[in-house]
TORPANU-978759 format. One record per residue (C-alpha): residue number from 0; chain; z, y, x. Coordinates in nm, 3 decimals. Layout:
<pts>
<pt pos="NUM" unit="A" zz="Z" yy="Y" xx="X"/>
...
</pts>
This chain:
<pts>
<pt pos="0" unit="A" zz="-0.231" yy="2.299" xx="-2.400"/>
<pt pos="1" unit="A" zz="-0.514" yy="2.255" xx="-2.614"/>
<pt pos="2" unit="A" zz="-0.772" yy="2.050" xx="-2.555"/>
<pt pos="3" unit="A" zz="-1.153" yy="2.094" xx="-2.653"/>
<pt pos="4" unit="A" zz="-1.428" yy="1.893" xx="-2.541"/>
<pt pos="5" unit="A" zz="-1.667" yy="2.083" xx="-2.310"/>
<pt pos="6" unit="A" zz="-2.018" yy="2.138" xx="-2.457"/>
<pt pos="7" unit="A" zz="-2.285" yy="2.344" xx="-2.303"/>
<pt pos="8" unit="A" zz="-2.661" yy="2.297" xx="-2.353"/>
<pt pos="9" unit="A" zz="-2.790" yy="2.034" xx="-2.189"/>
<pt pos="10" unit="A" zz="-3.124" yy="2.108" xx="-1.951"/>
<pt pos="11" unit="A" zz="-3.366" yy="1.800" xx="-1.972"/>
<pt pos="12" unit="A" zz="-3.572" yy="1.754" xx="-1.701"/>
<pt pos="13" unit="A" zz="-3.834" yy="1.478" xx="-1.678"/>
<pt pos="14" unit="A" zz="-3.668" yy="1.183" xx="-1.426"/>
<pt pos="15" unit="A" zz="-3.762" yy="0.927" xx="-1.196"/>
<pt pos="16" unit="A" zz="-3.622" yy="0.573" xx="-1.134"/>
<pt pos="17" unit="A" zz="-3.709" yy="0.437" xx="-0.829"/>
<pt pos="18" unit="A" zz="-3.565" yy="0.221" xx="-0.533"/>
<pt pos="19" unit="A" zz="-3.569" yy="0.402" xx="-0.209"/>
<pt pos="20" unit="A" zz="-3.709" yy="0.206" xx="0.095"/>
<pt pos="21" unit="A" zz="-3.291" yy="0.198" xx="0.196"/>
<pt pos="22" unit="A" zz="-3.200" yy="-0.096" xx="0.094"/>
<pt pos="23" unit="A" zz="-2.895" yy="-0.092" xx="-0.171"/>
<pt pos="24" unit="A" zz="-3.006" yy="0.212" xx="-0.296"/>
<pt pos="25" unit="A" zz="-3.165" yy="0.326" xx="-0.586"/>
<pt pos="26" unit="A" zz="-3.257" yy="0.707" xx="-0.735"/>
<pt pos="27" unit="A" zz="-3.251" yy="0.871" xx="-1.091"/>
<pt pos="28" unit="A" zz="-3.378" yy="1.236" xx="-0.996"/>
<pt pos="29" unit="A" zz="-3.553" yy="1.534" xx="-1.148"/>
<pt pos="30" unit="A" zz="-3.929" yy="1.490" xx="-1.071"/>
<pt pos="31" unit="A" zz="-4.085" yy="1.840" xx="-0.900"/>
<pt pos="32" unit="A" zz="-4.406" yy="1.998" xx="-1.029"/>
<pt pos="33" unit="A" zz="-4.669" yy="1.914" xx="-0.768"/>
<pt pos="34" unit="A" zz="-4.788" yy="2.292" xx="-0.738"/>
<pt pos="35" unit="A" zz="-4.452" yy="2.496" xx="-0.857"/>
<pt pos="36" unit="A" zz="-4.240" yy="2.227" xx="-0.677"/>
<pt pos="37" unit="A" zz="-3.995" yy="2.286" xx="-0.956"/>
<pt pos="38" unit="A" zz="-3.812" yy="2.025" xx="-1.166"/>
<pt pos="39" unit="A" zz="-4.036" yy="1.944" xx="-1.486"/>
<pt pos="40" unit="A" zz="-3.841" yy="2.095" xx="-1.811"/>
<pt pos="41" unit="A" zz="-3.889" yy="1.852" xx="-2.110"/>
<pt pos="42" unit="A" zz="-3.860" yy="2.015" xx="-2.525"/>
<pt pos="43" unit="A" zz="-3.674" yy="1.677" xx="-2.606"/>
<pt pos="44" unit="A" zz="-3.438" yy="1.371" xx="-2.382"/>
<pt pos="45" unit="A" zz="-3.644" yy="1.151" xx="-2.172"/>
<pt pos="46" unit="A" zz="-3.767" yy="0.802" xx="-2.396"/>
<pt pos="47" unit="A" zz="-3.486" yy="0.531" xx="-2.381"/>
<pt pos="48" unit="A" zz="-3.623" yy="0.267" xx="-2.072"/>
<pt pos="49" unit="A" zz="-3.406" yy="0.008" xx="-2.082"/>
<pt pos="50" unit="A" zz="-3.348" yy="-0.157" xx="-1.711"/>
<pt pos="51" unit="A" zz="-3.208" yy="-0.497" xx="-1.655"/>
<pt pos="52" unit="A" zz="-2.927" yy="-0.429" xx="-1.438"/>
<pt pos="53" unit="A" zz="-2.982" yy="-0.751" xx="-1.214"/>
<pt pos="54" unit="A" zz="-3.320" yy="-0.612" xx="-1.087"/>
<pt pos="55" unit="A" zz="-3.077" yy="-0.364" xx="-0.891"/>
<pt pos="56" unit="A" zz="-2.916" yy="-0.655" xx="-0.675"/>
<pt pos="57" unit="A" zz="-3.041" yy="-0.841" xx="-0.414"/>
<pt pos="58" unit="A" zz="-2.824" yy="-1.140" xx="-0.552"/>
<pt pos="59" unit="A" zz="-3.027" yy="-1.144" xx="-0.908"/>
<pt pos="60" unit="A" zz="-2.813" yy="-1.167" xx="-1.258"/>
<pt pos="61" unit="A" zz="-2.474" yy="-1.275" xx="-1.260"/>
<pt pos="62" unit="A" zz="-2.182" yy="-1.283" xx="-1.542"/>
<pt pos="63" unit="A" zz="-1.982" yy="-0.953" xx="-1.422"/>
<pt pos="64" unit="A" zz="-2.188" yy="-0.641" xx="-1.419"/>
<pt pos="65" unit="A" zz="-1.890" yy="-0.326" xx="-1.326"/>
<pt pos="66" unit="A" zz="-2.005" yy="0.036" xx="-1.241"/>
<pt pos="67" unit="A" zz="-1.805" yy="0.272" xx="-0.993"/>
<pt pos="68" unit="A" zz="-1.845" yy="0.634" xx="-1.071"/>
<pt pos="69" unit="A" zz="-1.862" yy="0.860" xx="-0.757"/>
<pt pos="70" unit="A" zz="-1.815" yy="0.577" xx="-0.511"/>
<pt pos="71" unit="A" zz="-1.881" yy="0.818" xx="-0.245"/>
<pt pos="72" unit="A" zz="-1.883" yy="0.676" xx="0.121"/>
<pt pos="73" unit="A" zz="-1.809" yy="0.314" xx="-0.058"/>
<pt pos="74" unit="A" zz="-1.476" yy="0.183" xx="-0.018"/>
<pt pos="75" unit="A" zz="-1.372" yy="0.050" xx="-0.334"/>
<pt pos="76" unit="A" zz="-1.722" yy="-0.044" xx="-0.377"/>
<pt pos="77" unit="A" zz="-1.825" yy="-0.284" xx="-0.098"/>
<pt pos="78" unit="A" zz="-1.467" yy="-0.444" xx="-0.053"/>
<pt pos="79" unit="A" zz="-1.492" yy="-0.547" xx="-0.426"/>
<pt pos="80" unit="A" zz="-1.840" yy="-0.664" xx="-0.341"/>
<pt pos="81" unit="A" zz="-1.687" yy="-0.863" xx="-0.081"/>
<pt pos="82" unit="A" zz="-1.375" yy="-0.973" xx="-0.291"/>
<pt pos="83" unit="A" zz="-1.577" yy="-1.063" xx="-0.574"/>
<pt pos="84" unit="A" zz="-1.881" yy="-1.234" xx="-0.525"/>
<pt pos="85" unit="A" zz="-1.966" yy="-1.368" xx="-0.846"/>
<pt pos="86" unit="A" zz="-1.996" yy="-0.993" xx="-0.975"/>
<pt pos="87" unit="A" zz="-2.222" yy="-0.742" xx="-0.955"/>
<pt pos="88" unit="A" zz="-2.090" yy="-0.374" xx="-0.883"/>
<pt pos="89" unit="A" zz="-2.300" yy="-0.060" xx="-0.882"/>
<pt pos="90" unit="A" zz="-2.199" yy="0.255" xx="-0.760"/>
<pt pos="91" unit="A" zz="-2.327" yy="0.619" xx="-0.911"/>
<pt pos="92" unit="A" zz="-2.324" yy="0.864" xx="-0.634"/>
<pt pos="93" unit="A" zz="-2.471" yy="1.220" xx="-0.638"/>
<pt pos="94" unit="A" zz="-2.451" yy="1.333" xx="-0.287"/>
<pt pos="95" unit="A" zz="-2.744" yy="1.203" xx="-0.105"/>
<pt pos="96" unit="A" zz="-2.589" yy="1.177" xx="0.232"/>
<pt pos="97" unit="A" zz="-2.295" yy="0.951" xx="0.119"/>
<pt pos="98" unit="A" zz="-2.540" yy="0.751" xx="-0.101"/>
<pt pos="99" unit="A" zz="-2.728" yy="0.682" xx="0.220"/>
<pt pos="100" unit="A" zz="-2.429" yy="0.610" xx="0.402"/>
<pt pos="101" unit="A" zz="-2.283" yy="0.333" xx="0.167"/>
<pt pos="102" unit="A" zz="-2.616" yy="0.146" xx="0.157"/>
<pt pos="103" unit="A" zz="-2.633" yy="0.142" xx="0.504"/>
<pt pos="104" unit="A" zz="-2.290" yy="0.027" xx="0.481"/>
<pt pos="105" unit="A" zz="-2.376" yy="-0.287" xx="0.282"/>
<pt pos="106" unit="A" zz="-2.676" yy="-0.346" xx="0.433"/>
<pt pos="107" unit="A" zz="-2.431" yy="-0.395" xx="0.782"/>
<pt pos="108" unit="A" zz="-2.197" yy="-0.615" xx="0.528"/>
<pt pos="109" unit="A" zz="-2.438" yy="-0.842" xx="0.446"/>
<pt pos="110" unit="A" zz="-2.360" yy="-0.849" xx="0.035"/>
<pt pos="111" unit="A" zz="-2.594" yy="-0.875" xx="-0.231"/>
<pt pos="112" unit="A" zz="-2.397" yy="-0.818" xx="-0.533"/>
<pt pos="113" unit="A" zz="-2.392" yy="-0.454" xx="-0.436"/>
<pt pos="114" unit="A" zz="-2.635" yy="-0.137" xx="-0.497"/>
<pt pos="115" unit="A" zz="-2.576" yy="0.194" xx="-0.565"/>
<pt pos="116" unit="A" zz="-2.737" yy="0.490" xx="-0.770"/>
<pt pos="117" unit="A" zz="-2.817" yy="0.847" xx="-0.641"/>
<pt pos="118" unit="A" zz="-2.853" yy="1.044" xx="-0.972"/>
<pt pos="119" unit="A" zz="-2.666" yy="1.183" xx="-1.241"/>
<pt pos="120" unit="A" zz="-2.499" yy="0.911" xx="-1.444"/>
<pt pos="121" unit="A" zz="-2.492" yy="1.046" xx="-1.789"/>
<pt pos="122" unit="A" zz="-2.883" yy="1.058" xx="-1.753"/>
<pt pos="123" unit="A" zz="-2.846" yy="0.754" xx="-1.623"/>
<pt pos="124" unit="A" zz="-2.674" yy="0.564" xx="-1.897"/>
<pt pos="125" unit="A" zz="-2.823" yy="0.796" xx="-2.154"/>
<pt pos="126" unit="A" zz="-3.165" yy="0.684" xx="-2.035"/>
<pt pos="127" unit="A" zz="-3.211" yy="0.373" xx="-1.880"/>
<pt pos="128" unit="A" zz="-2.839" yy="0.110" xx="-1.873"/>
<pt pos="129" unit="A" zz="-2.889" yy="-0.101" xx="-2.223"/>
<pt pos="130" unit="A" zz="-2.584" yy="-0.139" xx="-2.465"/>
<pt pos="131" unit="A" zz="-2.362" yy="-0.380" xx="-2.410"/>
<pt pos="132" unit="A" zz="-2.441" yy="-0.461" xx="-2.024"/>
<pt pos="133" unit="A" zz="-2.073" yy="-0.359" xx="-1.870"/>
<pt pos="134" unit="A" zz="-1.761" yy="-0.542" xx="-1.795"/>
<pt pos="135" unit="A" zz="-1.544" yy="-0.235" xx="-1.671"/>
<pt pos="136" unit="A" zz="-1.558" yy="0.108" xx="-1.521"/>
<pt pos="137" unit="A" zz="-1.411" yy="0.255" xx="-1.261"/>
<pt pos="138" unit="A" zz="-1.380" yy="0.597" xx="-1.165"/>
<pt pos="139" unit="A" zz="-1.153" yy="0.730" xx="-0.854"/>
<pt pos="140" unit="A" zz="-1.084" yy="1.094" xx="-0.727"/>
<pt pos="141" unit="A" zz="-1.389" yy="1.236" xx="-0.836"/>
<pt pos="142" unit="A" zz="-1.433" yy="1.622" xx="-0.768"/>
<pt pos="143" unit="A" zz="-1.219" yy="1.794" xx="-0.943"/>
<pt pos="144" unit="A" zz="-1.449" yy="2.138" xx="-1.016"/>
<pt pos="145" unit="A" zz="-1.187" yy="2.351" xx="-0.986"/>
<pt pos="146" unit="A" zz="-1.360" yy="2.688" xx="-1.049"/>
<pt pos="147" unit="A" zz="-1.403" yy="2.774" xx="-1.394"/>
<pt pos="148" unit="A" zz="-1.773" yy="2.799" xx="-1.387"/>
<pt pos="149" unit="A" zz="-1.789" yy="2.422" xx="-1.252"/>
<pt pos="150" unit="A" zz="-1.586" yy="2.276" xx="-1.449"/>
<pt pos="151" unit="A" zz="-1.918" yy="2.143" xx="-1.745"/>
<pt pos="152" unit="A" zz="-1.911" yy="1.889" xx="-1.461"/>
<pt pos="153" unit="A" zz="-1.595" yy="1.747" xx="-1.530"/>
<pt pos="154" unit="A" zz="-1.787" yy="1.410" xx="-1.694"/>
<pt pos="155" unit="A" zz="-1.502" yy="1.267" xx="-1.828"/>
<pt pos="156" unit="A" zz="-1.414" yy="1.577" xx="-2.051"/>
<pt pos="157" unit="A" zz="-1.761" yy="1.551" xx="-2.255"/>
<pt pos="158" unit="A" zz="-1.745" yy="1.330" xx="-2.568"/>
<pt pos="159" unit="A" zz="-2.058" yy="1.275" xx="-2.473"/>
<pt pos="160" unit="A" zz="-2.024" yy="1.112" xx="-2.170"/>
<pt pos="161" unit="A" zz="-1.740" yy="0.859" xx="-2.340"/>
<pt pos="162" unit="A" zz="-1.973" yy="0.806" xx="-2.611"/>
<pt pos="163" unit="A" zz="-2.207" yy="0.702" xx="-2.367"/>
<pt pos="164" unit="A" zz="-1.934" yy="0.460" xx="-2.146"/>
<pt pos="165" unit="A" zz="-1.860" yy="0.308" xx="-2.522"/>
<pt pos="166" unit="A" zz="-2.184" yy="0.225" xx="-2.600"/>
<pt pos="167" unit="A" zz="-2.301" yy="0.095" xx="-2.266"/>
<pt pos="168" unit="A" zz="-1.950" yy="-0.147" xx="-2.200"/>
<pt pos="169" unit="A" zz="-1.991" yy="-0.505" xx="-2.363"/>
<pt pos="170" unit="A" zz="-1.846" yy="-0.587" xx="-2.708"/>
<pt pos="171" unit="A" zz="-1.480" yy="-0.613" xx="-2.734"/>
<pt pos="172" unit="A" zz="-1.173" yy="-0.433" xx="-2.554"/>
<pt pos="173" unit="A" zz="-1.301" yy="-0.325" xx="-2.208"/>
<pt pos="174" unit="A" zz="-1.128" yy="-0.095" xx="-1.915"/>
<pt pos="175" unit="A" zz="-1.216" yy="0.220" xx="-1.790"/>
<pt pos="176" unit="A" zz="-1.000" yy="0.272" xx="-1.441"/>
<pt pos="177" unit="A" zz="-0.911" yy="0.594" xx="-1.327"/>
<pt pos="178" unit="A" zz="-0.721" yy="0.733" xx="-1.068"/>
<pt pos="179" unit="A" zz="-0.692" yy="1.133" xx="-0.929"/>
<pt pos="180" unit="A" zz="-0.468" yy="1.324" xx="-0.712"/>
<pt pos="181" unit="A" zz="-0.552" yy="1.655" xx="-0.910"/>
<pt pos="182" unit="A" zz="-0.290" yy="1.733" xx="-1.165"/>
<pt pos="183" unit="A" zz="-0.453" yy="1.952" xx="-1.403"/>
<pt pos="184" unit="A" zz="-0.758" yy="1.751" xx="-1.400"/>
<pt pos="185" unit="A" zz="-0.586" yy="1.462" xx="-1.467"/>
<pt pos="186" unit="A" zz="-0.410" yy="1.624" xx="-1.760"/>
<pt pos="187" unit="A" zz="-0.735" yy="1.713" xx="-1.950"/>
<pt pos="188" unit="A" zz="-0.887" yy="1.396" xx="-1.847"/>
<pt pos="189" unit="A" zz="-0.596" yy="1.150" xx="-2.035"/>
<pt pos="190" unit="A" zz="-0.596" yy="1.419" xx="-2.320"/>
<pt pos="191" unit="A" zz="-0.954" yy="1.374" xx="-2.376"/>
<pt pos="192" unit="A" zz="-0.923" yy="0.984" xx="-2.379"/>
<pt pos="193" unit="A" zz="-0.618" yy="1.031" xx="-2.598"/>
<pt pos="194" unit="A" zz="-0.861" yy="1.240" xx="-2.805"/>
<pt pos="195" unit="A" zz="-1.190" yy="0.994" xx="-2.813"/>
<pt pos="196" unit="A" zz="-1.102" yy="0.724" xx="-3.118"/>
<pt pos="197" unit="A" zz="-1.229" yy="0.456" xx="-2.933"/>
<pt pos="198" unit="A" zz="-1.001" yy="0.474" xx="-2.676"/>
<pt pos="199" unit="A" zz="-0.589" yy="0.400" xx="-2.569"/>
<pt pos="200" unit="A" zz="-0.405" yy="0.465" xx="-2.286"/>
<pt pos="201" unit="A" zz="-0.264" yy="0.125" xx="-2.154"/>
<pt pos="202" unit="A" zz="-0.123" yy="0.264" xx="-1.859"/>
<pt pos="203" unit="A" zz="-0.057" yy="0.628" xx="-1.755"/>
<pt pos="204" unit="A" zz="-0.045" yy="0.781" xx="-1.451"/>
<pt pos="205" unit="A" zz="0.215" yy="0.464" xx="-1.287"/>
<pt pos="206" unit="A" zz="-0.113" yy="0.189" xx="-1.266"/>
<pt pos="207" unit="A" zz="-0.163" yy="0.022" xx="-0.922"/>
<pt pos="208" unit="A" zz="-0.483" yy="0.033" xx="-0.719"/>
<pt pos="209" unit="A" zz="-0.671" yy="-0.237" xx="-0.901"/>
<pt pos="210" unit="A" zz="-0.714" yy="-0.525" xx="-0.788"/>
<pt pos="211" unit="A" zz="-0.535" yy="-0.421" xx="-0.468"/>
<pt pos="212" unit="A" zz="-0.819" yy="-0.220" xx="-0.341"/>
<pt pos="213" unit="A" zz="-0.767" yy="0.150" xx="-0.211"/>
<pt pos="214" unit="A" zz="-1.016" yy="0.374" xx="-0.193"/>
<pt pos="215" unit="A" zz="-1.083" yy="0.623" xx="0.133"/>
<pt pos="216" unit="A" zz="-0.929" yy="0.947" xx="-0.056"/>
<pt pos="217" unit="A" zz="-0.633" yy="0.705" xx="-0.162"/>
<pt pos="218" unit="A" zz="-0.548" yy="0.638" xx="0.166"/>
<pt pos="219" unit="A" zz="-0.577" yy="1.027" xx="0.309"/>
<pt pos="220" unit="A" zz="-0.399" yy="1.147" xx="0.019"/>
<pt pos="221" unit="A" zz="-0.111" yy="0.890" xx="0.011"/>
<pt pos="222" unit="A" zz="-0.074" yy="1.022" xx="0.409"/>
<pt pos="223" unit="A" zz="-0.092" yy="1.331" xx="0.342"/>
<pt pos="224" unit="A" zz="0.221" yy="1.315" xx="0.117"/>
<pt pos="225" unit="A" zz="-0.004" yy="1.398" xx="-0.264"/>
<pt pos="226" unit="A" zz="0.108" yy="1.230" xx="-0.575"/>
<pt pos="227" unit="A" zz="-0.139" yy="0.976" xx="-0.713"/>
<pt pos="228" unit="A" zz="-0.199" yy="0.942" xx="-1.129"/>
<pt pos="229" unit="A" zz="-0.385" yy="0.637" xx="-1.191"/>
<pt pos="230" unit="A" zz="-0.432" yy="0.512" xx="-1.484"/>
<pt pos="231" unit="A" zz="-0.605" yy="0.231" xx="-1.748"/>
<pt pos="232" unit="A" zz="-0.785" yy="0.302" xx="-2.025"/>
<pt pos="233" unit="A" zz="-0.875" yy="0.047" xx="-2.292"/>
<pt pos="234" unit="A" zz="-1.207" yy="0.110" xx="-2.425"/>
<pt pos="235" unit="A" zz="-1.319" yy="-0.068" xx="-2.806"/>
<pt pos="236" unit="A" zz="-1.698" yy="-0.129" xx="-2.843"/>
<pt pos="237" unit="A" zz="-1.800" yy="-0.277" xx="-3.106"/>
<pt pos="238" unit="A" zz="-2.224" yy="-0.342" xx="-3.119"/>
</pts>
């Protein structure tokens, strides 16, 4: 099978970074016209704001900044908040409800090297995370868009998107973790790292949950009897 990088023109909308009055949570959404109440189309990309990703934690700058992509109800994201104190970890979550939930989540943990991000991350990066800010990535049993007509959400599938995880990861040989239960998806997703010239395979499809931490699908897939790929991804950045 053939692989070809999706591509589809890319709607800009004018966005707005702001912390929620949730604690642990932050949002990158699509600002609504006051009188259409429609998301405000922009000609060209929104101007390149770079944050400082300590003003996101409660806990202020530390040496480790690592992002989770799709940490959904926050597993793998507060027990490595817990595990690793010294460390910072964000998680990018789209769905507003489980966003909610894992704030409220650390909030009853009592961490503050944890936040997380409602939004869509390639705007995200794209727009606002400076280059060179992140120690490692990790991405677990994200949606798999199965449909044909989802499938330009597959993030890891748009050059893109890895040009964006090279650029923002710190200078040197970093890791990108991922882990599925979806076969096909998986397939496309190693072939497009095998693609990308900035990246190699370390291990495929055998890895172990890093660090020793399972997240909530893990656990109800492994259960339910489903085979689980995971694997590391060695990432070269060079600023």
């Amino acid at each position: 099978m053939r692989l070809l990088y999706l591509s589809y023109p890319m709607l800009e909308f004018q966005r707005k970074f702001y912390k929620d009055d949730l604690s642990f949570l932050w949002h990158y959404m699509p600002e609504s016209d006051s009188i259409t109440k429609k998301p405000v189309f922009l000609a060209e990309p929104q101007k390149f704001t770079p944050l400082q990703p300590e003003s996101l934690f409660e806990c202020g700058a530390k040496d480790k900044f690592v992002l989770e992509i799709g940490s959904g109800k926050g597993a793998f994201l507060c027990q490595y908040a817990e595990n690793f104190p010294d460390a910072c970890i964000l998680g990018a979550e789209w769905d507003a409800y489980c966003a909610s939930f894992t704030a409220k989540k650390l909030a009853g943990l009592g961490v503050k090297n944890a936040a997380v991000m409602r939004g869509d991350l390639f705007y995200f990066l794209r727009d606002l995370v400076p280059a060179g800010s992140i120690d490692e990535i990790h991405m677990y049993f994200p949606d798999p868009w199965p449909k044909r007509r989802q499938r330009k959400n597959r993030l890891v599938l748009r050059e893109s998107f890895l040009e964006q995880v090279r650029r923002v990861l710190k200078p040197g040989n970093r890791f990108f973790y991922w882990a599925t239960d979806h076969e096909e998806y998986n397939t496309l997703a190693l072939q497009a790292f095998e693609k990308f010239p900035h990246s190699k395979i370390l291990e495929k499809n055998t890895a172990q949950p890093t660090y020793g931490i399972e997240t909530g699908f893990e656990k109800k897939y492994k259960k339910e009897g489903r085979k689980i790929y995971r694997s590391v991804i060695e990432i070269e950045n060079v600023l």
